[in-house]
C-alpha positions, 0 to 999 in steps of 0.5 A, spaced: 390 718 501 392 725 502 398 728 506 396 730 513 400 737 513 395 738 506 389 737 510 391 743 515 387 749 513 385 755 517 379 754 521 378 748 517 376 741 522 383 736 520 383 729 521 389 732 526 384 737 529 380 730 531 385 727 533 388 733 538 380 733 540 379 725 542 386 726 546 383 732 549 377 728 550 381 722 553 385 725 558 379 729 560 376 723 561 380 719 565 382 724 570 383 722 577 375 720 581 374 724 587 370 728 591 374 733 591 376 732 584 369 733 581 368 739 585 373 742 581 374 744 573 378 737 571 379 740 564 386 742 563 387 749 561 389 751 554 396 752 556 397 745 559 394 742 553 398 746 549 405 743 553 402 736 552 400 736 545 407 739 543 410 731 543 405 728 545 400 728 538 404 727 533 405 720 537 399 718 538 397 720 531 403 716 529 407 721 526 413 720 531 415 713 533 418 715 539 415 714 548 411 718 549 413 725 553 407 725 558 403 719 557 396 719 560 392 725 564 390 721 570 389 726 576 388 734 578 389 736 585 390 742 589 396 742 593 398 746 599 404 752 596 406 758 601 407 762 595 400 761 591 395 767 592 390 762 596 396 758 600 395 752 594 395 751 587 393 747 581 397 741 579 396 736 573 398 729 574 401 726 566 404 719 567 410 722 566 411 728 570 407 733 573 405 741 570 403 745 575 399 753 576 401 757 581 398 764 581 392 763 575 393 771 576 400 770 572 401 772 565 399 765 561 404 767 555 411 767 560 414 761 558 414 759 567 407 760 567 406 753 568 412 748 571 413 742 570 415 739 578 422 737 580 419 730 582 424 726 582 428 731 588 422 730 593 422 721 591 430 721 592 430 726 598 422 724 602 422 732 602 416 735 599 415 741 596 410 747 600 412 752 598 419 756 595 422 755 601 417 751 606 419 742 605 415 738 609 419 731 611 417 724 610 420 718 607 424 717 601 420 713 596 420 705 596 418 706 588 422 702 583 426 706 578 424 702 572 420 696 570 415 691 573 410 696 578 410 692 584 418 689 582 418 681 580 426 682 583 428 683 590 434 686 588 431 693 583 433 699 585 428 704 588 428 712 588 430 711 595 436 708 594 438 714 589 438 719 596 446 717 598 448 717 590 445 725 588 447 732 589 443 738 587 447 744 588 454 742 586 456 741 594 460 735 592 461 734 585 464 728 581 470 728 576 469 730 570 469 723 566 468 725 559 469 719 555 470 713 560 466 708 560 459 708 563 459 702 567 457 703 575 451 698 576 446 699 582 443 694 586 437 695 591 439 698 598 444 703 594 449 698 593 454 700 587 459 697 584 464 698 577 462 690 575 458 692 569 464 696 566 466 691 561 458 689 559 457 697 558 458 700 551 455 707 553 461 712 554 460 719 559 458 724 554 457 730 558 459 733 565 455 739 568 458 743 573 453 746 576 451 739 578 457 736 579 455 730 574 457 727 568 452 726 564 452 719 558 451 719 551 445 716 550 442 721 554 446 728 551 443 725 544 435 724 547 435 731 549 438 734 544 435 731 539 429 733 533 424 730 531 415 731 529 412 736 534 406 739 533 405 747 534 399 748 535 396 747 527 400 742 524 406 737 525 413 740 524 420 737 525 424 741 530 428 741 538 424 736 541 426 738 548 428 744 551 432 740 556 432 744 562 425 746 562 423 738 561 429 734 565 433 739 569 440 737 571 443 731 572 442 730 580 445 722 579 450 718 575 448 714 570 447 706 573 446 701 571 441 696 574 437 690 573 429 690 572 424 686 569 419 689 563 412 685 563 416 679 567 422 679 563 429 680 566 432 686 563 439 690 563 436 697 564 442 704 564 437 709 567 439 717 571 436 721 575 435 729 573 431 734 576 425 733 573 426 727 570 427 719 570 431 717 563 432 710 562 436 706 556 434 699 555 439 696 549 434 691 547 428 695 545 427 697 538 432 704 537 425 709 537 424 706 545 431 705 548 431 711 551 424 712 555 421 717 560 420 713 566 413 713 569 415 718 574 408 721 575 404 715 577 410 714 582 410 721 585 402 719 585 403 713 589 407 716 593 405 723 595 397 719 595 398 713 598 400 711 606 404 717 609 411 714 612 415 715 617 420 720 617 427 718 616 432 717 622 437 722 622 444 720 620 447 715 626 451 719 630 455 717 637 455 720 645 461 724 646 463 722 653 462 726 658 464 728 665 462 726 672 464 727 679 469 721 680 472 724 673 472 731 676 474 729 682 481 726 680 483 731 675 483 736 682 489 732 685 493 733 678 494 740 681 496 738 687 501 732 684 505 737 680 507 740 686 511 734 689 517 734 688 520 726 689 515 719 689 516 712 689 511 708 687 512 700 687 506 694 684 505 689 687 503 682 682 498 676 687 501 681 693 509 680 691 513 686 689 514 686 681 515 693 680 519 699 684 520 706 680 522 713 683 521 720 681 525 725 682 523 733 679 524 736 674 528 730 670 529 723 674 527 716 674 529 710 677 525 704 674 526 696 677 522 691 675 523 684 675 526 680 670 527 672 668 532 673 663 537 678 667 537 670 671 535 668 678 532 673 682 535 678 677 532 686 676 531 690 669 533 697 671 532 704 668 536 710 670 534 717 666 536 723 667 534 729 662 535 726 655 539 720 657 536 713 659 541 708 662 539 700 662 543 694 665 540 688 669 541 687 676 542 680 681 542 681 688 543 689 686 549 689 683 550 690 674 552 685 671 555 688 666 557 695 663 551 700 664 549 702 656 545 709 655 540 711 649 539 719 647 532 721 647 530 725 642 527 730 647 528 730 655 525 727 660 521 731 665 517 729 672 512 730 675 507 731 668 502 729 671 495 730 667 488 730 667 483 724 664 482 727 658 475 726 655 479 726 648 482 719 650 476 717 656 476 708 655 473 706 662 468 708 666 470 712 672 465 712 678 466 713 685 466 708 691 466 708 698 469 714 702 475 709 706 480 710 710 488 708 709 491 709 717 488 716 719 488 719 712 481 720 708 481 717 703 476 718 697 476 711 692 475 712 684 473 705 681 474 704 673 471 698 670 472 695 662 476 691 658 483 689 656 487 688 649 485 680 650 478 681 652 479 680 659 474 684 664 478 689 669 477 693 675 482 698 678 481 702 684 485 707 686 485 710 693 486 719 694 488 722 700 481 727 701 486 731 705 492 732 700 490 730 693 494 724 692 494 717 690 495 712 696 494 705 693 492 702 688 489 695 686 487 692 679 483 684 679 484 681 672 478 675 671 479 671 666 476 664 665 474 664 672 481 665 674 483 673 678 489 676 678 490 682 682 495 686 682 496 692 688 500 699 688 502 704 693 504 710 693 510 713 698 516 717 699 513 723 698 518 729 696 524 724 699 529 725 695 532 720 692 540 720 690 539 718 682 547 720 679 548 716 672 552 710 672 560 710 670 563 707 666 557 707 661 557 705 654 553 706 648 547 702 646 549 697 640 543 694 637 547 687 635 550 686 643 548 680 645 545 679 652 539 679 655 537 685 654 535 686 646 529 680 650 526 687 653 519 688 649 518 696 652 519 699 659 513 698 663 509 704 667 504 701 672 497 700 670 496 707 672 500 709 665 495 715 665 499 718 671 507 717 669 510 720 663 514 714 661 519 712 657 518 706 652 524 702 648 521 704 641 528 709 642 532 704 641 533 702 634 533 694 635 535 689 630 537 682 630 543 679 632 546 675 627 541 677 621 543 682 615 538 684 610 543 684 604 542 686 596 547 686 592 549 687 585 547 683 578 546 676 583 555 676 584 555 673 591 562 671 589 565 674 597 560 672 600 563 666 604 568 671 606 563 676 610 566 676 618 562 670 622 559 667 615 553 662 617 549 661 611 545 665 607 537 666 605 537 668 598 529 668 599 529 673 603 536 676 602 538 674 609 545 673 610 546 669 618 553 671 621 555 669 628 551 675 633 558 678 636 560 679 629 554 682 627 557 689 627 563 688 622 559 684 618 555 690 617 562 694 616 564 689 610 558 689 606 557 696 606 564 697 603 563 692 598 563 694 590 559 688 589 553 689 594 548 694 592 545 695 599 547 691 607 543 693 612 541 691 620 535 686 621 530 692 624 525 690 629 519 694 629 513 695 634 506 694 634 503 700 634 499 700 640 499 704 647 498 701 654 495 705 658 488 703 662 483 700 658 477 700 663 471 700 658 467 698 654 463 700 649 458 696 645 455 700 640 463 701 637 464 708 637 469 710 631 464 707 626 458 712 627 465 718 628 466 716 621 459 714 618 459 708 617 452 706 617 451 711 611 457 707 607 454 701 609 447 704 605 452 703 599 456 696 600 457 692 604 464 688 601 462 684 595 462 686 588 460 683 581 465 679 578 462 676 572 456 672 574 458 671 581 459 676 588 467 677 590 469 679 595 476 684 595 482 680 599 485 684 605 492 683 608 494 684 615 502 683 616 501 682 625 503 678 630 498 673 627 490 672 627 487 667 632 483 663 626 478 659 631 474 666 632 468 666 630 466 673 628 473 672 623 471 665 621 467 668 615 471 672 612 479 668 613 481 665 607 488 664 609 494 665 615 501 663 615 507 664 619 513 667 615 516 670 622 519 662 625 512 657 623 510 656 631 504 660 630 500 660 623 493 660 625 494 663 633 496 670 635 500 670 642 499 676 643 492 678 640 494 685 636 493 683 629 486 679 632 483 686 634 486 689 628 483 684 623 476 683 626 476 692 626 477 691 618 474 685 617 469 682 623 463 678 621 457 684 621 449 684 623 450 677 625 448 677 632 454 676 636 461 680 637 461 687 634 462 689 626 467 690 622 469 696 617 468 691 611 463 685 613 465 681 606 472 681 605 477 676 604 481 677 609 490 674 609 493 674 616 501 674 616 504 673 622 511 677 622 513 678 629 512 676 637 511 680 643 518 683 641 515 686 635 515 684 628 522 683 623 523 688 617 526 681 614 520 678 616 514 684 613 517 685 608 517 677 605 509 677 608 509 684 603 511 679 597 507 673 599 501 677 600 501 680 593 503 674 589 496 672 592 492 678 590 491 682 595 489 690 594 489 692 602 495 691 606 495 693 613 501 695 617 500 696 625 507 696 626 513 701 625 519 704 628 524 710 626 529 706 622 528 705 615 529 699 612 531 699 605 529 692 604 522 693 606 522 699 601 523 695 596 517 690 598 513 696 598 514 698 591 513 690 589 507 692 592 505 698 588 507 696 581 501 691 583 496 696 584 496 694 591 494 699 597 498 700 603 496 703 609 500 704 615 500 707 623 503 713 624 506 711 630 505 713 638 511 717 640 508 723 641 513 726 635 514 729 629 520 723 627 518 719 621 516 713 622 517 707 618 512 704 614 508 710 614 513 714 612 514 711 606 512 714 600 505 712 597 503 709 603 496 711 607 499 713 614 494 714 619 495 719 625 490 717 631 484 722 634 480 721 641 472 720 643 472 727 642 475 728 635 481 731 637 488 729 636 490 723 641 495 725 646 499 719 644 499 720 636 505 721 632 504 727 627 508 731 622 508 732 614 508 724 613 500 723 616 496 723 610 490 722 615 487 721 621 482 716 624 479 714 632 485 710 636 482 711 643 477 705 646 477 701 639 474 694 640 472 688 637 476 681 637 480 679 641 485 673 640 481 669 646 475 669 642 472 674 646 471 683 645 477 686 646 479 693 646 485 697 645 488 704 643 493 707 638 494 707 631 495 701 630 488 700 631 486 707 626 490 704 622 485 698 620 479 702 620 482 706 614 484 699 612 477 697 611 474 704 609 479 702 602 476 694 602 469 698 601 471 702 596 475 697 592 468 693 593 465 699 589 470 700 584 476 694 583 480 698 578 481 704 583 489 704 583 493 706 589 494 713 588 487 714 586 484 711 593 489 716 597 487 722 593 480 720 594 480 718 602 484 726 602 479 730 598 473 727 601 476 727 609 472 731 614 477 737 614 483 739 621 478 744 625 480 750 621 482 748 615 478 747 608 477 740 604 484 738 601 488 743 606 493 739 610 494 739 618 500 736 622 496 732 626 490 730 621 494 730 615 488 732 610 483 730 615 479 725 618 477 719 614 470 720 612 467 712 610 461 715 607 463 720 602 469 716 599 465 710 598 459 716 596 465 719 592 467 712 588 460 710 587 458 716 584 464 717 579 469 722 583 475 719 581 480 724 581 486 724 575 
């Protein structure tokens, strides 16, 4: 048999002229049956067939073994394009792509005279092409990416599910990956995730920065590769491909996926490019494992079958707005600046509880009911400028020596604010004009929830005449049971004689009296009104506990230690006599043998009171964030091996009620390290809210959702309604990574330092265990601590309006910032409940890392805040990675670190 390159002659009919005939033929032949089809010339131009037969002959002649470029010929059309002379242009349809004219008038021998369509971007984005610059939206296509058409499996990705994963014009790039392993596998849905990594044997071969995406090496090798091509006349070796004119530009990340192939399951790497679909199948023959997806016949289907709906825009949320109760009261803070002195008292169930008096520009006097000051005794509070006096009273008189704390900053009164939309958590409206003597009175009423998911109404009644609040009156029902407490405004600008107490001494954190009980001072259910004090000032520890390190185990002098009691080398808690605290303390520290001796610190939760009178059902921090696109990723799980994980999540808290059943799902363990009472219930309800916003069951019907709907989540109760220990935080900080867990949250903190706990962080680290904390709700730029720590993720507050809270800590050791203002989800009687403060922006961090650690488990700590902080939604004026006091690198954006992690941004 004769060479076929012996049978080309010029001008001579060859075997291979035959075969370039009857494929001619065949593609003409089997061009797409329509009327207006038929009306038209269905015989593609020389210059199509040219591009056609240049691969593709010499594989249907058998010269090459390798898939076929462009396929079958099965559609002509006319499509509306603005630019084109007659408003539409000619398009052929080839099972692989699509070439199109659009000015015949164009010089044929420019290499642009026929294109080759950038399908893919119009599968993805649902955005089809009319013109250069005209798109017409409509659905993304729910085509399968490769294998079976329909898909024998529920789970086989469609180009739709690419349109979170891509990026056209660099506008967000991934890292350059050069080298790595290739192993993010996709799932129907969008969802991604890092399981096939240790299944891949394909490495990132390429990055493209104008993309931003890297490209894999069995890709970089089809592209470039050489092999049969016919030049018009005969079958030459050369470059295959000129690969921007056949595929484009990477606009994807190589996934992995599985598909069936003739109703067999097959792993399948398959990455988008602009014009083209390329697939890897490991499986096929080396000629066809890599193929050209049949992106022709899924345009086709898509652009020619029933038109779909237009695609919803991204979820956002309603700004809150203002009304005429809001407006009406945030004229009396003009008249209530100019008071000069007020005393205000609280009623509970009609019996007085609360008295406090003010006195500009610096004075206050507070009075409160307290059982552990004795019978019928009083907690009292004088601050003048930037010094706070405390002692209990019975019978108006001190029982002991008045104690004083420093500020920080002064105290000043009145400072009476606005209702800032910012921090708006009720719903405002007016009541019945009424009349309290002969004064008119205009009533605002405000409704909602509290922390423990109690419904709350307050009524506050303003005198219409001078702008000032006259009586007060806040009804809690819970169970059927109302609890009602009433205020009163009155005195005004009557002076009050505030002098400091004599004979005052300086506050020491180990006094033992009733005093170190006190959880805070309190302001009313009107907090909004009063600039308050609260007790985080003061550096609160334990009585009679030490935290002690010493040096190479020696605790030969021990015993020695002034009011020894016994010792706890678990925790490294020594227990003294409590009078003799602070001298124990003194001789540690100047022991050679003890590395470090330190107080037992008390830290607070991080959560405000002020009125909770609203609920918001829709739960406006996930939109603020984006939520529902990062859900479009992942939900939570990942592959571990044949079966789905799930990312184990820790909140360190005041407990976690267990018997919730929006938190029962994703509950895999709680214990008590604080004193045991309460393993599986939460007294106060803080760490229940905190642990339904990370981790509450979502799309079930009931309750609301949480960030990450799949955790597996560990609670560890380490304090009371005091707040939580250091000793007891930093043992639940060692207990949670012995378990495994890669998220721990910390709402709680305060400005002492405690070495231990620093040390139990660093545990932590070393176990590649991600550390998020709240900033704190001071209003201060004083490191706060846990969230000051090094490496750990600090998180600052923001409102409904996405500026920083008023409350929310600040300063060079915020790393982010996160919604903290009418944060609701579930409450520790088994209801919703909503709260403010950093303590609850903190786990919405806490759960966006739990769904990028479900994308990529192997992501270390450094890599997740390096990640968070580039794809933040920058501080107002700032650019991406630019740092801001109030927001730190910004706000967390859940969508683009997901995105960020799906699609290989992994910074160095």
């Amino acid at each position: 048999m004769l060479r076929l390159e012996k049978l080309v002659k010029l001008k001579r009919i060859s075997l291979l002229g035959i075969t370039v005939m009857l494929l001619g033929l065949l593609l003409t032949t089997l061009s797409f049956d329509s009327e207006e089809a038929q009306a038209k010339d269905l015989t593609p131009p020389a210059l199509i067939k040219k591009i056609i037969d240049r691969h593709d002959v010499p594989v249907a002649s058998g010269a090459a073994r390798r898939t076929w470029t462009w396929g079958e010929f099965f559609a002509q059309e006319y499509e509306p394009y603005q630019e084109a002379p007659d408003g539409s242009r000619q398009v052929f349809y080839y099972d692989k792509g699509r070439l199109e004219i659009t000015n015949p008038q164009a010089d044929p021998n420019n290499d642009y005279y026929a294109t080759s369509g950038l399908l893919l971007r119009e599968l993805i984005t649902g955005q089809v092409q009319l013109g250069d610059s005209k798109l017409s939206q409509r659905e993304p296509a729910k085509v399968v990416l490769a294998g079976d058409n329909p898909p024998l499996l529920d789970t086989a990705p469609t180009y739709a599910d690419l349109q979170e994963l891509v990026s056209f014009d660099g506008s967000w790039k991934s890292s350059d990956l050069t080298g790595q392993t290739a192993g993010f596998f996709l799932t129907k849905g969008g969802t991604v995730d890092s399981s096939f990594i240790s299944s891949s044997k394909v490495k990132y071969a390429q990055y493209d920065p104008t993309t931003g995406h890297n490209i894999a090496d069995i890709f970089v090798k089809f592209m470039n590769s050489s092999g049969p091509i016919f030049d018009g006349s005969r079958v030459v070796n050369g470059p295959l491909y000129n690969p921007l004119y056949v595929f484009g530009r990477p606009i994807s990340e190589p996934y992995w996926t599985q598909v069936t192939v003739s109703g067999i399951k097959r792993y399948v790497l398959i990455q988008a490019f602009e014009r083209r679909l390329l697939t890897y199948t490991p499986e096929n023959s080396p000629e066809f494992q890599v193929e050209l997806g049949n992106i022709g016949r899924a345009y086709y289907q898509w652009r020619y079958g029933q038109p779909g709906p237009i695609p919803a825009l991204d979820p956002g949320y309603q700004p809150p707005t203002s009304n005429p109760a809001i407006d009406f009261y945030n004229k009396t803070t003009k008249n209530l600046n100019g008071v000069k002195s007020v005393q205000f008292s609280e009623y509970t169930n009609f019996q007085e509880i609360i008295t406090i008096q003010y006195q500009a520009p610096n004075k206050r006097y507070y009075l409160e009911q307290y059982p552990p000051c004795g019978l019928n005794g009083y907690y009292a509070e004088i601050a003048i400028e930037t010094r706070v006096f405390f002692n209990c009273l019975v019978n108006n008189q001190p029982t002991q020596k008045w104690t004083y704390v420093d500020l920080p900053t002064p105290f000043r009164w009145p400072q009476y604010g606005d209702i800032p939309l910012n921090e708006l958590n009720s719903n405002y409206s007016l009541g019945p004009d009424t009349k309290i003597g002969t004064e008119p009175v205009k009533n605002i009423i405000t409704t909602g929830l509290d922390l423990q998911g109690f419904n709350r109404a307050s009524i506050i009644g303003i005198s219409v005449k001078s702008g000032l609040p006259l009586e007060g009156s806040t009804t809690y029902e819970a169970g059927g049971k109302k609890q009602v407490f009433n205020t009163r405004y009155d005195r005004y600008n009557q002076p009050f004689n505030l002098q400091p107490p004599s004979g005052a001494v300086p506050y020491d954190p180990f006094q033992v009296n009733n005093l170190t009980q006190f959880s805070g001072v309190r302001s009313g259910n009107y907090s909004t009104m009063f600039e308050t004090v609260g007790s985080s000032v003061l550096p609160q520890a334990e009585p009679g506990e030490l935290l002690v390190k010493f040096k190479e185990g020696q605790f030969k002098s021990l015993a020695q230690v002034e009011g020894y009691l016994g010792w706890d080398a678990s925790r490294g808690l020594l227990q003294v006599k409590p009078e003799a605290t602070g001298v124990a303390l003194a001789q540690l520290q100047a022991n050679p043998q003890v590395e470090y001796a330190e107080p037992n610190y008390r830290y607070n939760y991080s959560a405000i009171r002020e009125p909770n009178d609203a609920r918001y059902p829709d739960q406006w921090y996930l939109k603020a964030i984006k939520l529902p696109r990062a859900w479009s990723l992942n939900t939570g799980q990942f592959l571990n091996g044949a079966n789905f994980d799930q990312v184990k999540v820790a909140v360190i808290d005041s407990g976690v009620n267990v018997s919730h059943p929006d938190l029962q799902a994703s509950l895999m363990g709680s214990s008590d390290v604080f004193d045991g009472t309460h393993p599986n219930d939460d007294p106060v309800g803080h760490g229940t809210l905190v642990a339904g916003i990370i981790s509450a069951q979502g799309d079930n019907n009931q309750f609301g959702a949480g960030i990450n709907w799949r955790t597996k989540l560990f609670s560890y109760r380490a304090g009371d309604r005091r707040g939580v220990t250091c000793s007891a935080v930093s043992e639940a900080l060692r207990k949670a990574t012995d378990e495994g867990v890669r998220v721990i949250n910390l709402s709680l903190g305060g400005y002492q330092r405690c070495q231990t706990m620093a040390d139990a962080i660093d545990y932590a680290f070393q176990k590649q265990v991600v550390i998020v904390a709240a900033a704190g709700n001071e209003s201060s730029d004083t490191p706060s601590y846990p969230a000051a720590f090094p490496g750990v993720i600090s998180v600052a507050a923001i409102g409904r309006l996405g500026t920083p809270a008023s409350f929310s800590n600040y300063g060079q050791t915020i790393t982010l910032a996160a919604p903290g203002v009418n944060i609701c989800n579930t409450a520790s009687t088994t209801r919703f409940g909503c709260a403010d403060g950093t303590s609850f922006s903190s786990p919405i961090v806490s759960g966006v890392v739990a769904l990028m650690l479900a994308v990529n488990p192997n992501l270390t700590p450094a890599q997740v805040k390096a990640i968070l902080s580039a794809t933040a939604t920058p501080a107002p004026g700032k650019a991406a990675g630019q740092f801001d006091d109030h927001y730190g690198y910004g706000t967390v954006n859940a969508y683009a670190a997901v995105r960020a992690v799906a699609t290989g941004q992994l910074p160095k």
